[in-house]
PAKOLKOL-228051 format. One line per field, with one value per residue: residue in three letters; residue number from 0; x negated, y negated, z of N, C-alpha, C, O in turn. Coordinates in steps of 0.1 Angstrom, whole numbers. Atoms other than C-alpha are relative to their C-alpha. Example, Ala and Ser with C-alpha at 12.3 -4.5 7.8 and 13.67 -1.06 7.14 Angstrom:
BEGIN
r	ALA | SER
k	0 | 1
n.X	-9 | 9
n.Y	12 | 11
n.Z	0 | 0
ca.X	-123 | -137
ca.Y	45 | 11
ca.Z	78 | 71
c.X	-9 | 8
c.Y	-12 | -11
c.Z	0 | 8
o.X	-19 | 3
o.Y	-12 | -22
o.Z	7 | 9
***
This chain:
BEGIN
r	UNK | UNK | UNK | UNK | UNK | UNK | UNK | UNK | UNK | UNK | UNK | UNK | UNK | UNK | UNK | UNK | UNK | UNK | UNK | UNK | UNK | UNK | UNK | UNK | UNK | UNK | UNK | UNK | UNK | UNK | UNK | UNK | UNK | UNK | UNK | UNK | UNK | UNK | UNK | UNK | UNK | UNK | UNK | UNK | UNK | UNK | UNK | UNK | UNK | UNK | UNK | UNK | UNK | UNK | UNK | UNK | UNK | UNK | UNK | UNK | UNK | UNK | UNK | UNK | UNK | UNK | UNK | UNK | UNK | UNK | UNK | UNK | UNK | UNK | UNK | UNK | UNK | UNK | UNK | UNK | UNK | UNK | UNK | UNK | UNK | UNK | UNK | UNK | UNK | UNK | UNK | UNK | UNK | UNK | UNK | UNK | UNK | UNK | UNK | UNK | UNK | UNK | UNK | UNK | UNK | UNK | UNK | UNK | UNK | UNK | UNK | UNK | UNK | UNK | UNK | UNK | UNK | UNK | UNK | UNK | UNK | UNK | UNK | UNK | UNK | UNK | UNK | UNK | UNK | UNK | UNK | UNK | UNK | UNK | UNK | UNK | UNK | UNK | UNK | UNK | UNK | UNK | UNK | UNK | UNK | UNK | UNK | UNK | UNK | UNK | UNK | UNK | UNK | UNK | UNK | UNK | UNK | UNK | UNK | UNK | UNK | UNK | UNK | UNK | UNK | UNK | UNK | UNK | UNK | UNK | UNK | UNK | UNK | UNK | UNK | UNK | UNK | UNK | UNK | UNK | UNK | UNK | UNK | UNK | UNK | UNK | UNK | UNK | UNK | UNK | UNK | UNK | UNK | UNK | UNK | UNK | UNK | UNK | UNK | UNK | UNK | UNK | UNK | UNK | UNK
k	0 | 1 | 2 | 3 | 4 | 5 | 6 | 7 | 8 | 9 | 10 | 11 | 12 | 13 | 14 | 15 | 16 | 17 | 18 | 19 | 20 | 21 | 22 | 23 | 24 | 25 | 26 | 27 | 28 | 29 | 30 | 31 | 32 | 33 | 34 | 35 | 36 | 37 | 38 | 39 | 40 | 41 | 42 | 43 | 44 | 45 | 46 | 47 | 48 | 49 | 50 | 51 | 52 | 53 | 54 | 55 | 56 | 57 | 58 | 59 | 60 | 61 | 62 | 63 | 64 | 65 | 66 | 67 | 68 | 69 | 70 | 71 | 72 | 73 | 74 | 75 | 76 | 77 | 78 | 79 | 80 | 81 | 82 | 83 | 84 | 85 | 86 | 87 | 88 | 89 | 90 | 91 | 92 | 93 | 94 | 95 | 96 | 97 | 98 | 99 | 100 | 101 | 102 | 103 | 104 | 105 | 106 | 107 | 108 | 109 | 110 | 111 | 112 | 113 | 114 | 115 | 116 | 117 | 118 | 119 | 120 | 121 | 122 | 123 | 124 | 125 | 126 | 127 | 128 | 129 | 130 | 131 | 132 | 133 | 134 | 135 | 136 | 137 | 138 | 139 | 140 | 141 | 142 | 143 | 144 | 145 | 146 | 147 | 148 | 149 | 150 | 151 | 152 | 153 | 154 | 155 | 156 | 157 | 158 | 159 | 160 | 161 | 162 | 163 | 164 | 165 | 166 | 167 | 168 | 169 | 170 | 171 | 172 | 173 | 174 | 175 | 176 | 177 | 178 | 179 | 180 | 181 | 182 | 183 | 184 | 185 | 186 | 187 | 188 | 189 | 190 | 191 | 192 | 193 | 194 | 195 | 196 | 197 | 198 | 199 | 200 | 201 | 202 | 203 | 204
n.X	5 | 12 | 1 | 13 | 10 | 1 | 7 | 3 | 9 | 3 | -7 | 4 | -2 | 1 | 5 | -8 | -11 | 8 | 2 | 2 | -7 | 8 | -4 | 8 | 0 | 9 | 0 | 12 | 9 | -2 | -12 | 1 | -5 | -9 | -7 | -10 | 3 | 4 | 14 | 10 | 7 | -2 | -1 | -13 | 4 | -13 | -8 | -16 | -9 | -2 | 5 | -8 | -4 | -12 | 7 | 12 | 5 | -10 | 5 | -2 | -4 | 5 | -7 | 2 | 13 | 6 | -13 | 2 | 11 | -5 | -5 | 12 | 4 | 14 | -5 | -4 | 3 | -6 | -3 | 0 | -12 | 3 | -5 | 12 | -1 | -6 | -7 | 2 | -11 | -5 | -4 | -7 | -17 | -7 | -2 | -10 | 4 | -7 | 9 | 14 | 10 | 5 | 13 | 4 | -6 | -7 | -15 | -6 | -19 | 5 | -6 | 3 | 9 | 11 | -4 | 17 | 3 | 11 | 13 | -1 | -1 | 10 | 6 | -3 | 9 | -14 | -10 | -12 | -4 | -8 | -11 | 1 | -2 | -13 | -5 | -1 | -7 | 1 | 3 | 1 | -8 | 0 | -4 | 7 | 9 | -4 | 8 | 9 | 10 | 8 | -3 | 10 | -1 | -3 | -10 | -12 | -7 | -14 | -11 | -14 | -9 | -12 | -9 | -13 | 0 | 17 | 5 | 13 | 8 | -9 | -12 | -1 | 5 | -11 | -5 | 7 | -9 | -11 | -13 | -3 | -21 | 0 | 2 | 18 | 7 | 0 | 11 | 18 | 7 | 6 | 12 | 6 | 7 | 10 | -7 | -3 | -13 | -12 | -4 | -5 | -14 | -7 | 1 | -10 | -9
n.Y	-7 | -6 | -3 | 3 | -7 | -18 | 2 | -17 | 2 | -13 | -1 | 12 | 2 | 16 | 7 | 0 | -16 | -10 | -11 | 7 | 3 | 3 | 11 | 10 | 5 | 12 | 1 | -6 | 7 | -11 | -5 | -7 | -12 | -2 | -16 | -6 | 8 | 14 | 1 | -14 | 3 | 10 | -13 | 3 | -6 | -8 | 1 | 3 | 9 | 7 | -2 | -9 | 6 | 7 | 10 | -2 | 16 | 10 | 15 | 9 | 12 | 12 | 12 | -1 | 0 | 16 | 3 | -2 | 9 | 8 | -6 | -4 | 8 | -3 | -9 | -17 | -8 | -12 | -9 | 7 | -4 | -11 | 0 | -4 | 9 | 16 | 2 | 19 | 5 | -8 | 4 | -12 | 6 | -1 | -17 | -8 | -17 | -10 | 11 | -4 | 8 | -9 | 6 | -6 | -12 | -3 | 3 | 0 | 0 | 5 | -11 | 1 | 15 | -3 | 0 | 5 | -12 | -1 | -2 | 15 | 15 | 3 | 8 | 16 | 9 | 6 | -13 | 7 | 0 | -7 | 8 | 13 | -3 | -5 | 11 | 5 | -9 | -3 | -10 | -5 | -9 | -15 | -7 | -9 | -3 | -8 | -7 | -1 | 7 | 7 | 16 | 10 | 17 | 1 | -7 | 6 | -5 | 2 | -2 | -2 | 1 | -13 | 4 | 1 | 9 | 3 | -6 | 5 | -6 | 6 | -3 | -13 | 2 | 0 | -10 | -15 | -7 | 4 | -6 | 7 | 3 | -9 | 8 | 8 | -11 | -3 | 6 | -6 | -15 | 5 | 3 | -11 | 4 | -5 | -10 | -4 | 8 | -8 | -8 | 6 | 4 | -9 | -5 | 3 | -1
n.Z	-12 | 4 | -18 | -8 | -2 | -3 | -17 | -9 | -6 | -6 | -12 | -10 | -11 | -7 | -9 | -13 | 6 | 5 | 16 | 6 | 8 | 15 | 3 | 4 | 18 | 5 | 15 | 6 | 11 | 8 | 1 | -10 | -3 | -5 | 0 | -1 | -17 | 0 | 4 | 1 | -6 | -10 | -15 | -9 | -3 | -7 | 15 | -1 | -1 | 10 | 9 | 0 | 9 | 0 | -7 | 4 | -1 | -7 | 8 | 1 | 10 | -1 | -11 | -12 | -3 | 2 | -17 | -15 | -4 | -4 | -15 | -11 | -5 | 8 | 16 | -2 | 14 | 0 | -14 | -10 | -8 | 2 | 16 | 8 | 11 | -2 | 14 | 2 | -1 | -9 | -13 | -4 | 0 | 13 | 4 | -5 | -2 | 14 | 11 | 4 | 3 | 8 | 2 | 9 | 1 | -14 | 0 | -15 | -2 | -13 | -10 | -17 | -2 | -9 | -16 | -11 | -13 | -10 | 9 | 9 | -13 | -6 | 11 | 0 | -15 | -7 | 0 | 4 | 11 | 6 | 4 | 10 | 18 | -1 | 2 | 11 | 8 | 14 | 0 | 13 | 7 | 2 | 14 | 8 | 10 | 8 | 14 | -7 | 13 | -2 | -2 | -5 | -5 | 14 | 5 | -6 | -6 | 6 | -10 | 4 | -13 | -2 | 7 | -6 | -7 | -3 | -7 | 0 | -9 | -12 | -5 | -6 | -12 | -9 | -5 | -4 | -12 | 0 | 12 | 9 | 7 | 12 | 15 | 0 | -7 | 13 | 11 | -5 | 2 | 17 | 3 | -1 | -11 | -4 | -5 | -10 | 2 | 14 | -6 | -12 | 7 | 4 | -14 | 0 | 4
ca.X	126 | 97 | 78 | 53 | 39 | 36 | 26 | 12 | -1 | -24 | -10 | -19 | -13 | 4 | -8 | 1 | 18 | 1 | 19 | 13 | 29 | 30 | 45 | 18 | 23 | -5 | -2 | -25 | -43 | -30 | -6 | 13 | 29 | 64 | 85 | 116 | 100 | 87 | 52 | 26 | 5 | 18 | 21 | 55 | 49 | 85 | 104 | 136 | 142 | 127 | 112 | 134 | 151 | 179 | 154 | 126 | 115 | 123 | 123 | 123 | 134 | 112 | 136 | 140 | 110 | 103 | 137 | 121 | 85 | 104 | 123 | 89 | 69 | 40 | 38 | 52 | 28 | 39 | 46 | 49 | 83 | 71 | 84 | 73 | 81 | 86 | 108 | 106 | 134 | 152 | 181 | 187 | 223 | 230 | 225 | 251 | 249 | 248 | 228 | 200 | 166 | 150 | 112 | 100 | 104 | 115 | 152 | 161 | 195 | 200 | 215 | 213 | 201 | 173 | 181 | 152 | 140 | 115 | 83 | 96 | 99 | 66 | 47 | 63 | 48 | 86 | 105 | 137 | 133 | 153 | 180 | 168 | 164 | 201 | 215 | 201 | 218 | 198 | 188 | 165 | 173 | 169 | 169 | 163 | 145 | 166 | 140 | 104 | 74 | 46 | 49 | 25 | 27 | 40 | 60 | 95 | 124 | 161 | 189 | 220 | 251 | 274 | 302 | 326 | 337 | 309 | 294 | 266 | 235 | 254 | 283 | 268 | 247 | 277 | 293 | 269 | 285 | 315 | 353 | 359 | 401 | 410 | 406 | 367 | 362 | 371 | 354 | 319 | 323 | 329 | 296 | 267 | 257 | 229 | 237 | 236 | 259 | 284 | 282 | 290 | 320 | 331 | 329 | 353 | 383
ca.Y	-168 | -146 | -130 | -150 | -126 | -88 | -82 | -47 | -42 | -12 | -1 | -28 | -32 | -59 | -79 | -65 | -30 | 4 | 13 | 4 | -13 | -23 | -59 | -78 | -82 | -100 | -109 | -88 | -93 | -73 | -48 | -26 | 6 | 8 | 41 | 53 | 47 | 11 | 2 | 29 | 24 | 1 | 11 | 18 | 30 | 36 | 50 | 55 | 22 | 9 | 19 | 50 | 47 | 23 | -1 | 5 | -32 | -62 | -97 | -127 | -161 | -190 | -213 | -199 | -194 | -235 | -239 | -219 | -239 | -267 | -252 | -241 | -269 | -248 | -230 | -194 | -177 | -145 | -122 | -144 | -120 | -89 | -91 | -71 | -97 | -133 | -143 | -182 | -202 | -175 | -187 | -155 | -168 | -165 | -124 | -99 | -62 | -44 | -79 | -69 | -78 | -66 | -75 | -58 | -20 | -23 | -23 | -33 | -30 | -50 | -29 | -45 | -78 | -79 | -78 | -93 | -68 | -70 | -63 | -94 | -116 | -106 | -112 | -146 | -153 | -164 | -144 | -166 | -160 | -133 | -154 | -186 | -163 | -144 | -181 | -193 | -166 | -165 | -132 | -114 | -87 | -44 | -29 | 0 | 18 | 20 | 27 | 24 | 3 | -18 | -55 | -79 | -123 | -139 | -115 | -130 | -121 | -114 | -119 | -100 | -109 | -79 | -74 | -65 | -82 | -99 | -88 | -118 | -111 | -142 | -125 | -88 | -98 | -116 | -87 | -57 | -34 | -53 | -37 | -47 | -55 | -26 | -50 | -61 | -28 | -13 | -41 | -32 | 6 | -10 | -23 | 2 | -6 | 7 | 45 | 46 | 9 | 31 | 58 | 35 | 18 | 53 | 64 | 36 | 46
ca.Z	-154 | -151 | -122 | -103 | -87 | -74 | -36 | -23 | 8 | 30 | 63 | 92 | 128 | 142 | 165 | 203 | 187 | 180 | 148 | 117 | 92 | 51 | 58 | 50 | 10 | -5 | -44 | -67 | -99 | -131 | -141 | -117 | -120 | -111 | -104 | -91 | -49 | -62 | -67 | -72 | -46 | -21 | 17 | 32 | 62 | 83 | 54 | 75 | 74 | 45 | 9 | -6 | -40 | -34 | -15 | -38 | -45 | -27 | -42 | -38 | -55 | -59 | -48 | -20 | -13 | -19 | 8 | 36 | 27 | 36 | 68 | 81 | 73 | 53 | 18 | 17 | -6 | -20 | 4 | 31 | 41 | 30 | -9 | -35 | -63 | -65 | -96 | -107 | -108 | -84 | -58 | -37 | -31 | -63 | -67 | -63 | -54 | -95 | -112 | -126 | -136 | -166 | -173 | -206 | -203 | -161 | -154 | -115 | -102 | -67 | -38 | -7 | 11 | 30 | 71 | 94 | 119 | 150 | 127 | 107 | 139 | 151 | 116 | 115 | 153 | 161 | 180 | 169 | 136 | 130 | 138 | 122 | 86 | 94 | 99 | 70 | 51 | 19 | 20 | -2 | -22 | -25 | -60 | -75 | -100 | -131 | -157 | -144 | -163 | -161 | -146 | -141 | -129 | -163 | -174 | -185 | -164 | -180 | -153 | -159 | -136 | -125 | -145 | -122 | -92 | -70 | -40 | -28 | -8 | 15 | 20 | 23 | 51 | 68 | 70 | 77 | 102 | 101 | 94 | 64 | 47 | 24 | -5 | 6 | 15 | -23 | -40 | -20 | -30 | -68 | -68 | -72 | -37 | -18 | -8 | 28 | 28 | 2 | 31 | 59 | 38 | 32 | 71 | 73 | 59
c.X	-12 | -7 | -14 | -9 | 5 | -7 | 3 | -9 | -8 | 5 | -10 | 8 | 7 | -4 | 5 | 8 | -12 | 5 | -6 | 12 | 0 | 7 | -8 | -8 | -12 | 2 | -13 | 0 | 6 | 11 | 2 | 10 | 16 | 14 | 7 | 0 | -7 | -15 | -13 | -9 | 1 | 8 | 14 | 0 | 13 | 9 | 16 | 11 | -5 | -10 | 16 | 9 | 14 | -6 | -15 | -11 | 12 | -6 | 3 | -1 | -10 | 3 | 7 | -10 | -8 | 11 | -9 | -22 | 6 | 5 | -13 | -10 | -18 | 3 | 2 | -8 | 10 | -1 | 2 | 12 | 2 | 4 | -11 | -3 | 8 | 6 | -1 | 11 | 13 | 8 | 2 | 14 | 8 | 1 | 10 | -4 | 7 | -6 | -14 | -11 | -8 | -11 | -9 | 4 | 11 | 12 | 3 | 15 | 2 | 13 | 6 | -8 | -6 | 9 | -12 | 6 | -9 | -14 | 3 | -4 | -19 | -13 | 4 | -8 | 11 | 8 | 14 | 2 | 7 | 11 | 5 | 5 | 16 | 8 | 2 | 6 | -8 | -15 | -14 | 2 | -11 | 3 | -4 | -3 | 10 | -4 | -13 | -9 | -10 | 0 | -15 | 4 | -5 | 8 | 15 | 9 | 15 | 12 | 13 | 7 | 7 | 14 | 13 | 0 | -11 | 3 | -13 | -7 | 6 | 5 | -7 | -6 | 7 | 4 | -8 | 6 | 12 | 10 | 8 | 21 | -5 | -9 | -18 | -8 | -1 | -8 | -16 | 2 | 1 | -9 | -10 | -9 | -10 | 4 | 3 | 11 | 12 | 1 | 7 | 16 | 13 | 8 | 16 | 17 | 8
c.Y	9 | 5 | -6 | 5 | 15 | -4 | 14 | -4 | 15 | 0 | -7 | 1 | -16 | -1 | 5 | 12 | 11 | 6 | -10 | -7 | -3 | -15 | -10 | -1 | -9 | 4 | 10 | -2 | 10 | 3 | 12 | 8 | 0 | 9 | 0 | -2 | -15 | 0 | 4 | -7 | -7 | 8 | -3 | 10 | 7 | 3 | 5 | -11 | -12 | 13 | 12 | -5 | -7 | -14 | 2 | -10 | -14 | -9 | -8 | -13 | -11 | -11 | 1 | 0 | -16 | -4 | 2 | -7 | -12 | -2 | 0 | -11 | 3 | 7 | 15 | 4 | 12 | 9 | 2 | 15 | 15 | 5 | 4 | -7 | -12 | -2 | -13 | -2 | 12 | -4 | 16 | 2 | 6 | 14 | 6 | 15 | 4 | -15 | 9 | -5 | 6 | -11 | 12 | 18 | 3 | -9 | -4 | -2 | -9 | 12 | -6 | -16 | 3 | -1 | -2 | 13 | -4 | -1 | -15 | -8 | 2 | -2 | -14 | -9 | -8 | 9 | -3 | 6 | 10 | -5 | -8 | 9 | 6 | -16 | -7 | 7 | -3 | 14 | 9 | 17 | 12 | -1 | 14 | 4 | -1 | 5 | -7 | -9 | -4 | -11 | -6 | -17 | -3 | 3 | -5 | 12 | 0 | 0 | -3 | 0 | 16 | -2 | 2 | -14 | -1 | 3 | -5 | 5 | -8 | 9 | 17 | -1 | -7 | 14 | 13 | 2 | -4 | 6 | -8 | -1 | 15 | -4 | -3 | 14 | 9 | -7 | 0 | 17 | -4 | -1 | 16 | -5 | 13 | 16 | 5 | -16 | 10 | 13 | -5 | -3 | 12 | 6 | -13 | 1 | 9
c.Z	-4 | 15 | 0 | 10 | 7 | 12 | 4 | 11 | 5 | 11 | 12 | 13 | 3 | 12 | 15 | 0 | -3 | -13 | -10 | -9 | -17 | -4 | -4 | -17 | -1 | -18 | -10 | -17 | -7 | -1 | 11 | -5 | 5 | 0 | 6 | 16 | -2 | -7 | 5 | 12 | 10 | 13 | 5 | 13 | 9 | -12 | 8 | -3 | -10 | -14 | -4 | -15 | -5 | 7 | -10 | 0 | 2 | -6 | 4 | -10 | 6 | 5 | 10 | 7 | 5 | 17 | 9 | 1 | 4 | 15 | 7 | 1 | -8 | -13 | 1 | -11 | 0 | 7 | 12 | 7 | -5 | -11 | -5 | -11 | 1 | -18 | 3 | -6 | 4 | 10 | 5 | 2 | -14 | -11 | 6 | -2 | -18 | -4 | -3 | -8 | -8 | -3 | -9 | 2 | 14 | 3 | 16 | -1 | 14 | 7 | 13 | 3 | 9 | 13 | 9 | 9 | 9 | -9 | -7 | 8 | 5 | -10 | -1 | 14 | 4 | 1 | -4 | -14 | -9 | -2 | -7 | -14 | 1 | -6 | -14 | -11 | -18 | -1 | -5 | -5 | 0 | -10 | 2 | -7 | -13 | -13 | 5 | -17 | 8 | 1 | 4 | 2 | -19 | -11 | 0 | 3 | -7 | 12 | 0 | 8 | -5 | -6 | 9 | 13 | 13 | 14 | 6 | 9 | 14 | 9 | 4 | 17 | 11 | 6 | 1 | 10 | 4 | -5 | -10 | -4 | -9 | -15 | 0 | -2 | -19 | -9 | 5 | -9 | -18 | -6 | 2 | 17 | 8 | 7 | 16 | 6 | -2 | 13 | 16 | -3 | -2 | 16 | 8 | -2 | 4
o.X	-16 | -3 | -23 | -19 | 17 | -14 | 13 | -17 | -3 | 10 | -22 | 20 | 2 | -5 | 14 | 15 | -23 | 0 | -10 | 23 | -12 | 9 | -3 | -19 | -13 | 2 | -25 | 8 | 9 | 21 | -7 | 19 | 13 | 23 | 4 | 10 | -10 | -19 | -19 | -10 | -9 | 16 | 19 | 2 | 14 | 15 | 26 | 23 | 0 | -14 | 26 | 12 | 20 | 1 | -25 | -21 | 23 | -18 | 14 | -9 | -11 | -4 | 14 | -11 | -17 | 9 | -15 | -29 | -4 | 2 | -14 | -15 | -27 | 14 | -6 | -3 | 19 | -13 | 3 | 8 | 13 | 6 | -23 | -14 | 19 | 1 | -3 | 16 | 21 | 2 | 7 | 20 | 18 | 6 | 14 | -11 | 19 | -13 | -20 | -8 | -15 | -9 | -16 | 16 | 21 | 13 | 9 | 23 | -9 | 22 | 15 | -15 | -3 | 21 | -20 | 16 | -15 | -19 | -5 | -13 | -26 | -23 | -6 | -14 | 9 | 14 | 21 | 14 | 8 | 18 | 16 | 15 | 22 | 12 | 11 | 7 | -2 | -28 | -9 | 4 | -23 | 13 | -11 | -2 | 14 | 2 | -10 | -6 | -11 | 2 | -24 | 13 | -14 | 12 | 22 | 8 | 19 | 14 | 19 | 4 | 8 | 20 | 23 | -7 | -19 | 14 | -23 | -1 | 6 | 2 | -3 | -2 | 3 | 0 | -1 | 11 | 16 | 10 | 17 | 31 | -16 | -17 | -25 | -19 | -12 | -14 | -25 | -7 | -7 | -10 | -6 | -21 | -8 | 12 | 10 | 20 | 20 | 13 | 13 | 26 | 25 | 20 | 24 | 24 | 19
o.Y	10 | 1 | -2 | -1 | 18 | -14 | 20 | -13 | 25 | -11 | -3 | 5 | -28 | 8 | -2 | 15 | 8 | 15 | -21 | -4 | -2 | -19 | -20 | -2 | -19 | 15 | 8 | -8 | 21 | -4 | 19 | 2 | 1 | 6 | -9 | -7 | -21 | 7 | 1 | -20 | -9 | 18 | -14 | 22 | 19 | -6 | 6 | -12 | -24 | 24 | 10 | -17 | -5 | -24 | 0 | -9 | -17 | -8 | -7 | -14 | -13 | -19 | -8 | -6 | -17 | -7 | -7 | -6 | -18 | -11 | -7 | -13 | -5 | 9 | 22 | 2 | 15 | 10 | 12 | 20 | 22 | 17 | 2 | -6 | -14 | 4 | -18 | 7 | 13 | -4 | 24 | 12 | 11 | 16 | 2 | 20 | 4 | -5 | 16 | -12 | 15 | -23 | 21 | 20 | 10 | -22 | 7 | -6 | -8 | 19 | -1 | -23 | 12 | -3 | 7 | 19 | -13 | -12 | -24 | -16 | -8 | -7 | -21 | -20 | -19 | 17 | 7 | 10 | 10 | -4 | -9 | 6 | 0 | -18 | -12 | 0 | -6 | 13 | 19 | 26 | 10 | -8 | 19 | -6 | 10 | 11 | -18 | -9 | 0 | -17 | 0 | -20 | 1 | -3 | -6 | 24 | -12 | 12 | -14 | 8 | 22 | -13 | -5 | -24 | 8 | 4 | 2 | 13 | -3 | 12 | 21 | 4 | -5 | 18 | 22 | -7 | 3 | 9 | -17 | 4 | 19 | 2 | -5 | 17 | 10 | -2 | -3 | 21 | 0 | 5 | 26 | -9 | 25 | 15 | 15 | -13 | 13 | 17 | 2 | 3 | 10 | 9 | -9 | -5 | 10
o.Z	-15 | 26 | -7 | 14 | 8 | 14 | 6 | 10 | -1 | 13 | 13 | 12 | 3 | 20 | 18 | 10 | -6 | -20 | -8 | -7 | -21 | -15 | -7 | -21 | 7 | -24 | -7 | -23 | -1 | 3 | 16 | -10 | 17 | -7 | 13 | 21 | 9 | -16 | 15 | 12 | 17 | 14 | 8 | 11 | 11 | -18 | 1 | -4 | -11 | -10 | 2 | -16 | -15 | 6 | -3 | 6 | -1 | -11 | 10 | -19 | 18 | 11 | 15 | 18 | 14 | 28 | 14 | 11 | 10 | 22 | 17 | 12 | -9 | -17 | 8 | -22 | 8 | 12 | 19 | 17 | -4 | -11 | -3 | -16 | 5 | -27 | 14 | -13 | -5 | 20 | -3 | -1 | -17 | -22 | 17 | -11 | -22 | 1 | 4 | -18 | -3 | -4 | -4 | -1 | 14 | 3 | 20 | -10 | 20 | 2 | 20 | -5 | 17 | 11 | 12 | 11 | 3 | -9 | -8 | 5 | 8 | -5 | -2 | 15 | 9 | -7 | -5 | -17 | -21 | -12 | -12 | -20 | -8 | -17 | -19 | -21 | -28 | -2 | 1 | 3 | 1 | -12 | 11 | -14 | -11 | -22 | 10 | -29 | 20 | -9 | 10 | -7 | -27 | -21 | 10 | -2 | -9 | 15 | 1 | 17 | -15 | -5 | 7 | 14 | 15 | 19 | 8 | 16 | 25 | 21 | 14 | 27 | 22 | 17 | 1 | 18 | 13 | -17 | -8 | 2 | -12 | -22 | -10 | -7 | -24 | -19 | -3 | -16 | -26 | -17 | 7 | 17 | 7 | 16 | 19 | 14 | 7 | 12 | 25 | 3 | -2 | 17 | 16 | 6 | -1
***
């Protein structure tokens, strides 16, 4: 593995809306910066509901990526879904909340699965597609910082499974907001999961 590419964007309007937004990742040249809120420089512009250091950088897998060029019918470059890094030979399926991704000094941890929103659907130019990407259930992934470096496209990728019991980006996104069994409900707070998840799970009980 290895990352094929890094995707920052500036804050942009969509189409028919007055705010702005920082969904429109495009790939960049070089090495980038990466700290404890993600990647130095790159625009997040509602931070209630994204950026923050449990969502710092989002990724995505290459073969997923190749899937939903298939689904759609054109090539997903990088950033196509508002990722900040593409990993090669990547299934998203196949991450669990606590895997982690180490690329020379920088440590990720995953947290969380992506969740389409409105801003997604209306970057895509389908208002369906929040459902279509839900349906399709392969998610992609929230990390966080756990030791900060320098990345750049090239760089190989090491990807460590979670040692305890698993927790996929599938199945988290099944169940969001859902009441979970005792037993599902304990092996989510297991995982180092995303901290406002871990305060939901808790609100539970």
């Amino acid at each position: 593995m290895k990352i094929l590419a890094l995707c920052m964007s500036n804050p942009e309007k969509l189409p028919g809306k007055s705010y702005k937004t920082g969904i429109f990742k495009r790939s960049v040249n070089g090495a980038v910066m990466i700290d404890a809120e993600g990647l130095v420089g790159d625009a997040i512009c509602n931070r209630k509901h994204h950026g923050g250091i449990d969502q710092a950088v989002y990724i995505e897998g290459s073969l997923t990526l190749d899937w939903w060029a298939g689904e759609l019918g054109r090539p997903c470059e990088p950033g196509t879904f508002g990722e900040n890094m593409v990993i090669s030979s990547l299934d998203n399926r196949d991450v669990s909340v606590g895997d982690r991704f180490i690329a020379g000094d920088l440590i990720l941890e995953a947290t969380a699965c992506r969740i389409p929103c409105a801003t997604f659907a209306v970057k895509t130019a389908d208002p369906k597609f929040v459902k279509r990407y839900t349906v399709a259930a392969r998610p992609g992934i929230y990390c966080r910082v756990l030791r900060g470096g320098v990345a750049e496209a090239g760089v190989p990728v090491e990807h460590q499974s979670f040692s305890g019991e698993k927790v996929t980006m599938p199945e988290l996104m099944k169940t969001l907001g859902r009441q979970l069994s005792e037993a599902d409900r304990s092996r989510y707070l297991a995982a180092p999961i995303h901290y406002k998840l871990r305060a939901m799970l808790e609100a539970q009980r």
